[in-house]
Backbone as CSV, one residue per row, in Angstrom:
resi,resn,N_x,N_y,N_z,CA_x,CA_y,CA_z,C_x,C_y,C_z
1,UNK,97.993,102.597,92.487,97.298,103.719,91.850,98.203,104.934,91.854
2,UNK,98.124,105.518,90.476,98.903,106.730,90.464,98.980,107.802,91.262
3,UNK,99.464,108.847,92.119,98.858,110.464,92.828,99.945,110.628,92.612
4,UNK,99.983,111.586,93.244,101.872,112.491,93.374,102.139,111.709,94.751
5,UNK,103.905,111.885,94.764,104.388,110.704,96.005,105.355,111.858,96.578
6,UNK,104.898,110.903,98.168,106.009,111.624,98.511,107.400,111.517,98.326
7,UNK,108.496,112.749,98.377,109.434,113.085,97.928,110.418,111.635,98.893
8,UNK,111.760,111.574,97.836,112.879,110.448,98.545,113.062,111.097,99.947
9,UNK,113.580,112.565,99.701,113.767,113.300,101.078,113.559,112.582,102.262
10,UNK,111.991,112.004,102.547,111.126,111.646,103.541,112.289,110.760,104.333
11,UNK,113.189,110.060,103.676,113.651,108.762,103.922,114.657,109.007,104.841
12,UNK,115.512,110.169,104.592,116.440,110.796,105.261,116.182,111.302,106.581
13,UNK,114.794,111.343,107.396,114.522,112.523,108.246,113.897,111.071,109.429
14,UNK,113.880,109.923,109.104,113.703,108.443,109.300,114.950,108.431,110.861
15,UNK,114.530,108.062,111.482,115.659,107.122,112.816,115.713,105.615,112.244
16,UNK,116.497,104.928,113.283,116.990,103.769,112.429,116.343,102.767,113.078
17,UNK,115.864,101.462,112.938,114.758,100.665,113.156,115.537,98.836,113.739
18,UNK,115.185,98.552,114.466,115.640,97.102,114.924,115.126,96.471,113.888
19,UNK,115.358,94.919,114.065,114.265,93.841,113.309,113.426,93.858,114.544
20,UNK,112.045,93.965,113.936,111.086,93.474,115.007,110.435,94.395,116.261
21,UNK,110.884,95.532,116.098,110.525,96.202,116.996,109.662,97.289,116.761
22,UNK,109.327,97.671,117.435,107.787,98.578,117.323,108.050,99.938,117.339
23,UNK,109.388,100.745,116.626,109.711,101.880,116.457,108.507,103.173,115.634
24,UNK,108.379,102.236,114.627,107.425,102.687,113.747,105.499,102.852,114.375
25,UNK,104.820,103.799,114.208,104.028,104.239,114.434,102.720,103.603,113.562
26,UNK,101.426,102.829,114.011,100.438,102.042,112.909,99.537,103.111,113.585
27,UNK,98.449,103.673,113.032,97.222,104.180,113.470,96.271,103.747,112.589
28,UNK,95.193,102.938,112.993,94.086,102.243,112.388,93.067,103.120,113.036
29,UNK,92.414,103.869,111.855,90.933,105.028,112.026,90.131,104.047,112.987
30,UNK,89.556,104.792,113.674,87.828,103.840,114.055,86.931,104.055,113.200
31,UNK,87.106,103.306,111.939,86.071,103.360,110.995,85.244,101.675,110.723
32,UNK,84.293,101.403,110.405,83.621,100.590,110.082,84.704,99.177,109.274
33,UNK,85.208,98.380,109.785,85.603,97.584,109.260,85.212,96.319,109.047
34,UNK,83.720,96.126,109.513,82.876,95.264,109.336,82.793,94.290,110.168
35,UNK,83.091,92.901,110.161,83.738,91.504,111.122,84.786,92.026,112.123
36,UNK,85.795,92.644,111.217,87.064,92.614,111.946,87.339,93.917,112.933
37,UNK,87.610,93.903,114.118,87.972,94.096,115.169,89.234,95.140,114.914
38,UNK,89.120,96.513,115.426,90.266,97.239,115.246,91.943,96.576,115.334
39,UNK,92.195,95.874,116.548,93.101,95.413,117.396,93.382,94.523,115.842
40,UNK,92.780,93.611,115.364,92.667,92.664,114.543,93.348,93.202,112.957
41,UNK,93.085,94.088,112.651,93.218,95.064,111.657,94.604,95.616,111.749
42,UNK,94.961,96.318,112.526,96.399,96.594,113.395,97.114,94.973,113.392
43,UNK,96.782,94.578,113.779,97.484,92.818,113.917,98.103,92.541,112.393
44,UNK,97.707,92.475,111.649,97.925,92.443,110.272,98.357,93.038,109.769
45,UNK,98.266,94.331,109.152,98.801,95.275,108.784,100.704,95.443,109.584
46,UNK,100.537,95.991,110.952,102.296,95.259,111.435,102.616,94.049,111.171
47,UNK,101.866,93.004,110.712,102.465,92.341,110.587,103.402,92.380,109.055
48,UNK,102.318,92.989,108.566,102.644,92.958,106.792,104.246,94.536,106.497
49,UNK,103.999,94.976,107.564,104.904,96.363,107.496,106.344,95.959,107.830
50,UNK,106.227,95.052,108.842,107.807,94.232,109.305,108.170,93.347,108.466
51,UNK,107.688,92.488,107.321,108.186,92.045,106.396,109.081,93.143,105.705
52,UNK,109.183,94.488,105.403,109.973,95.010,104.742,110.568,96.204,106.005
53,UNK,110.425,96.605,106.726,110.793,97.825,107.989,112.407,97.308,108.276
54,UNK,112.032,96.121,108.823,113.872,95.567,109.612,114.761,95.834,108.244
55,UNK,114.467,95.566,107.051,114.972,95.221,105.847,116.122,96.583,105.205
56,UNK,115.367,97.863,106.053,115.519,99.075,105.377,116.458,99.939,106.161
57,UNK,117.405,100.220,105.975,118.002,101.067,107.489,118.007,102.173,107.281
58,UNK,117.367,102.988,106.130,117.080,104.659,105.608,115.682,104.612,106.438
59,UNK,115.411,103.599,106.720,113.409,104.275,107.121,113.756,104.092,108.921
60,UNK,113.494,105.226,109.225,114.040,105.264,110.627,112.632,105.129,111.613
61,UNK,111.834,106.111,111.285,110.766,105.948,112.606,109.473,106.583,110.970
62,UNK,108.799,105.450,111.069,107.664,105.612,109.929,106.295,105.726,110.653
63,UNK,105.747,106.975,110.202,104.223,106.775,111.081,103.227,106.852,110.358
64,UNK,102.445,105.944,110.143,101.387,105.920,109.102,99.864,105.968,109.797
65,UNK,98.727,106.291,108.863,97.333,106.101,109.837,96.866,105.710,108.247
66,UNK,95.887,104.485,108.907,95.528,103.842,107.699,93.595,104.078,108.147
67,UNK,93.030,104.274,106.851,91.948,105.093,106.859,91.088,103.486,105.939
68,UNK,89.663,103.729,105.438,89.239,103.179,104.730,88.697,103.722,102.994
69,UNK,88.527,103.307,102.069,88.089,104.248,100.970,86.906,103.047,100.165
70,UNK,86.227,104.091,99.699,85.360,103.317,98.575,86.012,103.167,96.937
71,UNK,87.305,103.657,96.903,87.828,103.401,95.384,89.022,102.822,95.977
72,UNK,89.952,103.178,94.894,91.160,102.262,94.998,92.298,102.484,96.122
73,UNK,92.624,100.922,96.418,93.687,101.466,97.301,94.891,102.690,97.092
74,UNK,94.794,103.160,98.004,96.399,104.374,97.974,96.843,105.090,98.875
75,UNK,97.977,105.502,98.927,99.083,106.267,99.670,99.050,107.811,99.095
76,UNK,98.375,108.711,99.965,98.115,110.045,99.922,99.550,110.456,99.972
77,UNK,99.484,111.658,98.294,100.832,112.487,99.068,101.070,113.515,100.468
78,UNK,99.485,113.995,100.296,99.785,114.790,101.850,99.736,114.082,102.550
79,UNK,100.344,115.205,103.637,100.618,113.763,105.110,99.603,114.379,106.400
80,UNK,99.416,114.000,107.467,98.625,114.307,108.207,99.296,115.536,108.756
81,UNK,98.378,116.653,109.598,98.915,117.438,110.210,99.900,117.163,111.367
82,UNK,100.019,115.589,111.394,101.134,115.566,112.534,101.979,114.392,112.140
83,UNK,102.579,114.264,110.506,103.186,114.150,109.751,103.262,112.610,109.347
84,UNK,102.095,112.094,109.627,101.793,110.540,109.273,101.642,110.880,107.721
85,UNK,102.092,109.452,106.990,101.792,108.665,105.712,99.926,108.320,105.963
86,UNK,99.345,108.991,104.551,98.100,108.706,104.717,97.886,107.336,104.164
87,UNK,97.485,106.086,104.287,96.999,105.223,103.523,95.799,104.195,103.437
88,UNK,95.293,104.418,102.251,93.652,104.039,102.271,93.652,103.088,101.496
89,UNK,92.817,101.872,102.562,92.270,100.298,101.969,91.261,100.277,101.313
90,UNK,90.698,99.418,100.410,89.180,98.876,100.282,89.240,97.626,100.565
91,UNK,88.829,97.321,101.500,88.688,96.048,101.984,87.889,96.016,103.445
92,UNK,87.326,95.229,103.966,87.065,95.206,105.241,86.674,93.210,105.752
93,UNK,85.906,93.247,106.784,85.665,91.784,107.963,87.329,91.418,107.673
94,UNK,87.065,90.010,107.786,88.494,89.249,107.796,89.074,88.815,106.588
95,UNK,88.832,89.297,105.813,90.070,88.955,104.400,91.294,89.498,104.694
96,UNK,92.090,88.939,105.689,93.100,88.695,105.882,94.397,88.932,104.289
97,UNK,94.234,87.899,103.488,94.993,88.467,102.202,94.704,89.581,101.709
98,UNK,93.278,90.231,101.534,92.992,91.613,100.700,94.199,92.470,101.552
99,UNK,93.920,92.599,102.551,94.630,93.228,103.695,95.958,93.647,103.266
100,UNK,96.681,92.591,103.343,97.998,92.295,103.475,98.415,93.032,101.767
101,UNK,97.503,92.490,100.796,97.852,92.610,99.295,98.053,94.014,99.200
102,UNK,97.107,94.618,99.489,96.333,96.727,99.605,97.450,96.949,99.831
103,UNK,97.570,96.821,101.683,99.182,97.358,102.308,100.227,97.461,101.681
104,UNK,100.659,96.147,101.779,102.280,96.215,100.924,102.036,96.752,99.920
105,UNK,101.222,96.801,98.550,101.321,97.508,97.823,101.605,98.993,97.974
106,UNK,100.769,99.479,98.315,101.235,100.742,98.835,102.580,101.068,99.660
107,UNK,103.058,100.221,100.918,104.307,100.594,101.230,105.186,100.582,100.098
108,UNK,104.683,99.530,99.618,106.006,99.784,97.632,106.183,100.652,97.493
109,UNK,105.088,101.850,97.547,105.376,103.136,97.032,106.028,104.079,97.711
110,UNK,106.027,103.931,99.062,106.886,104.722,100.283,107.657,104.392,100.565
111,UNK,108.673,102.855,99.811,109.966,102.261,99.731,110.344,102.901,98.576
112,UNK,109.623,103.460,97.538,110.583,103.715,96.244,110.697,105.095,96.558
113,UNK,110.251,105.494,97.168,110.561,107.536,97.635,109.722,108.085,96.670
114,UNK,108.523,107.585,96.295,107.113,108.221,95.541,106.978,109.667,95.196
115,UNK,106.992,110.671,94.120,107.260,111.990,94.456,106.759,112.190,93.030
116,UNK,106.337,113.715,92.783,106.296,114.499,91.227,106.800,113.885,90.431
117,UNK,106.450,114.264,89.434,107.434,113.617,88.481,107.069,112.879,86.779
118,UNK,107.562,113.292,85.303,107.119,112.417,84.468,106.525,111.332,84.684
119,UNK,105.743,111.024,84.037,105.036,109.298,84.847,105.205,107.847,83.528
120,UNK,106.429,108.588,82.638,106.314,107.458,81.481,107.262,106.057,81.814
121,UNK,107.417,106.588,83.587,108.132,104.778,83.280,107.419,104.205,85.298
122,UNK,106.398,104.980,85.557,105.705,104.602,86.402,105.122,103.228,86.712
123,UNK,105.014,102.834,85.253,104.301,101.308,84.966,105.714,100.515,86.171
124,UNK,107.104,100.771,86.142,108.043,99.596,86.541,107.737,100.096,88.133
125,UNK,107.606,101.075,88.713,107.784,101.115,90.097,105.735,100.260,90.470
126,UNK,105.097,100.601,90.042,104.025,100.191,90.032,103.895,98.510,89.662
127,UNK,104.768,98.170,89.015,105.519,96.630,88.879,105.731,95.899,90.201
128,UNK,106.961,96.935,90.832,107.677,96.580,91.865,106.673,96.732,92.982
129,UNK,105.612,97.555,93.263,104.770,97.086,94.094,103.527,96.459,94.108
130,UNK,103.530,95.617,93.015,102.984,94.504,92.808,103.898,92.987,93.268
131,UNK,105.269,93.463,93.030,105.776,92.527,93.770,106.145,92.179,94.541
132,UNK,106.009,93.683,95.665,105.788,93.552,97.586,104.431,92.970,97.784
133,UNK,103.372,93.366,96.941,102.564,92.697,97.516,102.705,91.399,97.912
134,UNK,103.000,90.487,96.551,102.899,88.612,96.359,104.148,88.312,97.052
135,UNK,105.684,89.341,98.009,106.665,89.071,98.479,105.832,89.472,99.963
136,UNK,104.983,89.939,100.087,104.347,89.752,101.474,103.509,88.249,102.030
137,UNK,102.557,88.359,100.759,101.893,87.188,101.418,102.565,85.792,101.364
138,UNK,103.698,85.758,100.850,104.512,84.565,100.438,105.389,84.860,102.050
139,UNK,105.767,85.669,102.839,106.573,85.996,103.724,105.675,85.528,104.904
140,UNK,104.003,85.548,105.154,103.419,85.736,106.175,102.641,84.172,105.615
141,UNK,102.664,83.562,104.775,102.255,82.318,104.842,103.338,81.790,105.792
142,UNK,104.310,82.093,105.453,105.526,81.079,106.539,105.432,81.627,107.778
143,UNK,105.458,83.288,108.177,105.577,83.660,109.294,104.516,82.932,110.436
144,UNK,103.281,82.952,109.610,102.081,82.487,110.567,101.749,81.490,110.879
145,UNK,102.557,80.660,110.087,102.260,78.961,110.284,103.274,78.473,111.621
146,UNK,104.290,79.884,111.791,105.380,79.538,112.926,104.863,80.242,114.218
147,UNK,104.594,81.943,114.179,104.334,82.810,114.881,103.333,83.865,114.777
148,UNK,101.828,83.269,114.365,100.900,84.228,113.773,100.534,84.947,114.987
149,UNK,99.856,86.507,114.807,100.136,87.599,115.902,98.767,86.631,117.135
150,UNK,97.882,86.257,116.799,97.247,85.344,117.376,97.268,83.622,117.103
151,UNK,97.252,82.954,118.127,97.770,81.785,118.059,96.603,80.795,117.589
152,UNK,94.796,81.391,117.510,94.211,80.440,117.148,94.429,80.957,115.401
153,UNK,95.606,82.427,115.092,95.422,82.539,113.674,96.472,81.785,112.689
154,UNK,97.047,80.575,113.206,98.134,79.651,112.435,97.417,79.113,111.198
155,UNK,96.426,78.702,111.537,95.666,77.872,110.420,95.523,78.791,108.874
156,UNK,95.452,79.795,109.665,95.111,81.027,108.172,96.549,81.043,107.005
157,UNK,97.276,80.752,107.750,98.638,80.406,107.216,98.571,80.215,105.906
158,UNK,97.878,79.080,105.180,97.929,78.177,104.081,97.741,79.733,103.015
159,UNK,96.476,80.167,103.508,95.304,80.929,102.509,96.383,82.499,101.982
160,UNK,97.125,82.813,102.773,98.057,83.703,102.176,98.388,83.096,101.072
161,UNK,99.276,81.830,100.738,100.254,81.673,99.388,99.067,81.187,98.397
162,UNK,98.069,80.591,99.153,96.598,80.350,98.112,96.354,81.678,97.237
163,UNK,96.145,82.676,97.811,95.407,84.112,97.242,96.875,84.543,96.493
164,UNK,98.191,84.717,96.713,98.776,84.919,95.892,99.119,83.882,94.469
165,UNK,98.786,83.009,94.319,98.761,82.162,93.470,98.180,82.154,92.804
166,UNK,96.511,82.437,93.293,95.197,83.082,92.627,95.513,84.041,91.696
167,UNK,96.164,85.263,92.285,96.100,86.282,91.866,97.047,85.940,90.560
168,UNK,97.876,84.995,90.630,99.194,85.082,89.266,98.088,84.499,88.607
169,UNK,96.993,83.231,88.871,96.633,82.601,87.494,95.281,83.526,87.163
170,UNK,95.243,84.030,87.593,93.589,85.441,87.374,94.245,86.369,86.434
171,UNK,95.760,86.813,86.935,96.324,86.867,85.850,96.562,87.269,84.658
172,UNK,95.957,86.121,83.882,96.100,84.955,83.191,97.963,85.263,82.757
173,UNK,98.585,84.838,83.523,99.914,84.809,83.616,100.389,84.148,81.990
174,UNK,101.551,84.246,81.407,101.679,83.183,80.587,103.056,82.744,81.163
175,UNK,102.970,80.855,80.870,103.891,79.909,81.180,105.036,80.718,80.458
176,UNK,105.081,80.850,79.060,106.186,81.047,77.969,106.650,83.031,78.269
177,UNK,106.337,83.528,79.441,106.266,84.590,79.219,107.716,85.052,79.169
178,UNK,108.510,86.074,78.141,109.769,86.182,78.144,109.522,87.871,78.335
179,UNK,110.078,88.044,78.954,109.882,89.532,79.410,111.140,90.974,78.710
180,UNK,111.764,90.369,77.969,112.385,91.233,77.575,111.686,90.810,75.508
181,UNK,111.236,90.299,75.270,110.483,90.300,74.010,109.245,91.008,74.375
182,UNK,108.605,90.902,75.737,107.090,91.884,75.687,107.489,93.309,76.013
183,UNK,108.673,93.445,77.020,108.806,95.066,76.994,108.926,95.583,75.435
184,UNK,110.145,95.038,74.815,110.012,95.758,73.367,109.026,95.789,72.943
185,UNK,108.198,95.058,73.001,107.133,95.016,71.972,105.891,95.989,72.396
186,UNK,105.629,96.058,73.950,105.145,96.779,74.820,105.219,98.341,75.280
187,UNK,107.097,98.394,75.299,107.892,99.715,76.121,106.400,101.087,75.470
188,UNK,106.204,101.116,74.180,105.108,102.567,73.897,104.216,102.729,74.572
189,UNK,103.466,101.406,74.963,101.750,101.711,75.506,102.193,101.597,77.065
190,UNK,103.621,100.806,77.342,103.358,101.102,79.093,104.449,102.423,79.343
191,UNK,104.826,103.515,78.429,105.171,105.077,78.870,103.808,105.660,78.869
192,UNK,102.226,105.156,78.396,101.318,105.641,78.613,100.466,105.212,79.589
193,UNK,100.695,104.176,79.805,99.629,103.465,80.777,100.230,102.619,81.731
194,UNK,100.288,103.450,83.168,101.220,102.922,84.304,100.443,101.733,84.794
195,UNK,98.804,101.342,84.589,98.335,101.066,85.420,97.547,99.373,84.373
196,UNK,98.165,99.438,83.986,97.828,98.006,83.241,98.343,96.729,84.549
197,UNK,97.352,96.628,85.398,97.219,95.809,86.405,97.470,93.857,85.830
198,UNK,97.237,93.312,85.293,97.313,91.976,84.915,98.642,92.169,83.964
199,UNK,99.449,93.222,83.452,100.574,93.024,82.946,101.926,93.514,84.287
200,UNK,100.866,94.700,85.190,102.010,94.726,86.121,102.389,93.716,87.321
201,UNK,101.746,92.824,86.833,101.882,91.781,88.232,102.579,90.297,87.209
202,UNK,102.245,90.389,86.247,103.601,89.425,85.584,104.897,90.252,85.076
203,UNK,105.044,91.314,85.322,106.515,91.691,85.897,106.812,91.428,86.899
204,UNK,105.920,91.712,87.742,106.444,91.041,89.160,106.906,89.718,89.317
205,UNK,105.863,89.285,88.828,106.287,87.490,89.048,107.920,87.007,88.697
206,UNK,108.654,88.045,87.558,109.275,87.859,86.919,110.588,88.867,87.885
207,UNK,110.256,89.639,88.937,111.160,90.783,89.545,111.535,90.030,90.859
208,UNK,110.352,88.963,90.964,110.479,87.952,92.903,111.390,87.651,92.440
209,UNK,111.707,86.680,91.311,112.299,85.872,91.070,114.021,86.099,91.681
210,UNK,114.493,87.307,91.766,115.356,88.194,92.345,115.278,88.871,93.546
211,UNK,114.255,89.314,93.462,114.316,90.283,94.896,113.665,88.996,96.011
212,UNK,113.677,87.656,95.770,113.165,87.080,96.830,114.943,86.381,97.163
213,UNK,115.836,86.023,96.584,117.062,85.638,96.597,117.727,86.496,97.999
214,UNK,117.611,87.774,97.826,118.165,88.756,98.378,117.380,89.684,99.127
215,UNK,116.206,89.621,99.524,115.698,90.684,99.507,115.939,92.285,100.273
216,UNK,116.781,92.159,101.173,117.099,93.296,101.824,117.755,94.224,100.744
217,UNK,118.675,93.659,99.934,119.876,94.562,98.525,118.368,94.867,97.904
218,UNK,117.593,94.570,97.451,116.608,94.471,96.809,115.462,96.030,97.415
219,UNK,114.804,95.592,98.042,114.265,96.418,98.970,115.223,97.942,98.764
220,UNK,116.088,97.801,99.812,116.865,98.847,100.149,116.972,99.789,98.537
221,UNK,117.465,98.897,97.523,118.041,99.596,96.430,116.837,100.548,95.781
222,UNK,114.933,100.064,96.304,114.324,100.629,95.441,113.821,102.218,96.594
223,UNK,115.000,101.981,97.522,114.503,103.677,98.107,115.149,104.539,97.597
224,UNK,115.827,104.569,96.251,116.691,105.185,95.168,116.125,105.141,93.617
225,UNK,115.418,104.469,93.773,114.523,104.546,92.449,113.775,105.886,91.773
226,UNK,113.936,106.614,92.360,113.172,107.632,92.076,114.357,108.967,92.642
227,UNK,115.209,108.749,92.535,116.254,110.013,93.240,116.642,111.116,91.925
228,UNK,116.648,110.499,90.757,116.552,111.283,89.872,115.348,112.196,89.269
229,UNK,114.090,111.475,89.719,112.758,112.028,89.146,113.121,113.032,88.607
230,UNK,112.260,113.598,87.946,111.947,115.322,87.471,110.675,115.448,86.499
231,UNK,110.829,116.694,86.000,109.574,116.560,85.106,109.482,116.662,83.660
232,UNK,111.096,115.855,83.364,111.070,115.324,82.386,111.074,113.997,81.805
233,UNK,110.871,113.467,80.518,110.762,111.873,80.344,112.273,111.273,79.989
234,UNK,112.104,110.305,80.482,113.543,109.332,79.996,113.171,108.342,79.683
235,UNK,114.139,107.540,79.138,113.803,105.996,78.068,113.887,105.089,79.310
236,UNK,113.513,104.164,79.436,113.232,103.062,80.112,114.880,102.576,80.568
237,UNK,115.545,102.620,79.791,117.238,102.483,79.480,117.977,103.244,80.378
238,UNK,117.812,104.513,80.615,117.974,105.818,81.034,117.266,106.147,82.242
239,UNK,116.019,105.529,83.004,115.737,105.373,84.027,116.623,104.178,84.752
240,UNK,116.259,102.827,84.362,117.194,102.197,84.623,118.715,102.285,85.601
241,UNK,119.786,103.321,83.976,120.725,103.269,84.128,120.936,104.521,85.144
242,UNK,120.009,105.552,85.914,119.709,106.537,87.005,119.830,105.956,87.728
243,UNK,119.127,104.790,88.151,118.468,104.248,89.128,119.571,103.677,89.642
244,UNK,120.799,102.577,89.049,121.656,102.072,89.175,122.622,102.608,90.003
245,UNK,122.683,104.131,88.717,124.199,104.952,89.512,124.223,105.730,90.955
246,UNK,122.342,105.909,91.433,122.132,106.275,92.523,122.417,105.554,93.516
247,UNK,122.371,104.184,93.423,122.645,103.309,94.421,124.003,103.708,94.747
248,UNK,124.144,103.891,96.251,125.468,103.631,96.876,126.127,102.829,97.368
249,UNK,125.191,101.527,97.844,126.089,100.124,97.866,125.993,99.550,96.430
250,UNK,127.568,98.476,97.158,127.610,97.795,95.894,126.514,96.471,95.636
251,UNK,126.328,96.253,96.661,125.005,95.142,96.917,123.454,95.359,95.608
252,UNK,123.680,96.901,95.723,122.106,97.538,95.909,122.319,97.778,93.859
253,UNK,123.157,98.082,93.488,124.148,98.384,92.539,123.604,96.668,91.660
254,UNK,124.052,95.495,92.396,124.200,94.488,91.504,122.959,94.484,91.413
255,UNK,121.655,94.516,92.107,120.695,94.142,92.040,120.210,94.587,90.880
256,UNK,120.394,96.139,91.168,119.327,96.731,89.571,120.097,96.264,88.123
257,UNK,121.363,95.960,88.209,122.082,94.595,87.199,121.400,93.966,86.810
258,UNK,120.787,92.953,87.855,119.898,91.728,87.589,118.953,92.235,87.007
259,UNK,117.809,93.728,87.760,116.590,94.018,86.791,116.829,94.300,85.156
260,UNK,117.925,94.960,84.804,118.517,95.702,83.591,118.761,94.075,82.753
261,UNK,119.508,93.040,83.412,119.514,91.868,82.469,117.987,91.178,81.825
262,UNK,117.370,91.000,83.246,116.041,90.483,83.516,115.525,91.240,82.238
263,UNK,115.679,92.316,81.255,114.341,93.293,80.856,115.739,92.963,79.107
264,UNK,116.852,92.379,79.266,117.766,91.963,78.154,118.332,93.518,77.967
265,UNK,118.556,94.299,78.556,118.851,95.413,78.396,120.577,96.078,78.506
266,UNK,121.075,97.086,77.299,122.084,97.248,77.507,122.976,98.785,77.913
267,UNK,122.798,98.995,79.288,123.063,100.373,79.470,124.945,100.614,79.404
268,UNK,124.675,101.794,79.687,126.180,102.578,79.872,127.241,101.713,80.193
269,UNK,126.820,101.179,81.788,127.205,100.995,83.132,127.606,99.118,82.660
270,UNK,126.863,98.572,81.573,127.183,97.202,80.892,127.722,97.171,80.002
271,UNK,127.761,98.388,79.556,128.837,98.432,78.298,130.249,98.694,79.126
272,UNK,130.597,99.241,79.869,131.966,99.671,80.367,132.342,98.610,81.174
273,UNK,131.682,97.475,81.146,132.384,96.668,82.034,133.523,95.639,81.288
């Protein structure tokens, strides 16, 4: 869901994070979560946050407090008075996948450095966290079937890659889908409409396909996605080819390559090669 994001800045002011370790700060409200058990709620959620945390070495010490809402999930630009990431679920008992889906989505948005800004090419970062989501529950089907945070919770294992699978054929995904014939044909109505949900999740399907190869170059490269923002519009071409030259590894560099091919696209940075 669209708001104003917070600024890349945030990323810089970060300490630097192990794999696996509990640097980062979870605060789960005592609010009504129905079935599920605070402790339980927290269980999940870290679990879903360390799929991408070790990955990132700009996000140093992240402190979030996750609240509940009656509308759509999202990541508040203000931050708490004692400088937590606000972020609000709809979900509650044990739906374990809703969980996991909400979350990562939203961390998508506090990996791309979320901030002000024109919103005519919002639809692709809103893409990309559609495709942390289905790169989470695809990460914690395997994690849990090895090391789920509770040991009678292995079995739940399966129902992660179930619900993301769901979600591609709900969909209604297409087999033949070529993604650089629907952007052209598309690019007008998605500089207006970031939030076309069943088209932003078959970009995704189409963005794993890459960022699951690699995912750390991947990850890392989209905390630069937004370093150019402003509050003017650019062509899809021209975001892109921003996005690229911001990257400072060369890793992070090839990746948005792959997105720019992935979309048949021909910037600056492909012409000079």
């Amino acid at each position: 869901m669209i708001y104003p994001r917070v600024p890349v800045l945030l990323f810089i002011i970060f300490s630097s994070l192990i794999p696996k370790t509990n640097a980062y700060e979870l605060t789960i409200l005592k609010q009504s979560w129905g079935k599920a058990k605070l402790s339980e709620v927290q269980a999940v959620l870290r679990s879903t946050a360390e799929q991408f945390i070790p990955l990132i070495k700009e996000l140093k010490e992240l402190k979030f407090v996750v609240s509940k809402t009656s509308s759509s999930p999202i990541v508040l630009y203000k931050r708490t008075k004692n400088g937590e990431l606000q972020i609000k679920l709809n979900t509650k008992d044990r739906f374990w996948c809703q969980y996991v889906f909400q979350f990562a989505h939203e961390l998508g948005h506090v990996l791309c450095g979320f901030k002000k800004g024109n919103p005519s090419n919002q639809w692709f970062e809103e893409s990309l966290c559609e495709a942390a989501s289905l790169y989470a529950l695809k990460r914690l089907s395997i994690q849990w079937s090895v090391s789920p945070p509770y040991q009678n919770w292995k079995d739940y294992a399966p129902e992660f890659l179930k619900y993301r699978n769901q979600r591609i054929k709900n969909s209604q995904f297409p087999n033949d889908f070529q993604l650089p014939v629907w952007w052209k044909k598309n690019s007008n109505t998605l500089s207006k409409n970031h939030a076309l949900r069943k088209q932003n999740l078959w970009v995704a399907v189409k963005l794993l396909g890459i960022i699951e190869q690699k995912p750390e170059s991947a990850w890392s490269a989209c905390t630069w996605i937004n370093y150019t923002k402003s509050g003017r519009s650019k062509t899809f071409e021209k975001y892109l080819s921003d996005w690229q030259r911001a990257c400072p590894k060369l890793s992070q560099k090839k990746f948005v390559d792959q997105v720019i091919n992935l979309f048949g696209i021909s910037t600056n940075q492909n012409k000079n090669k």
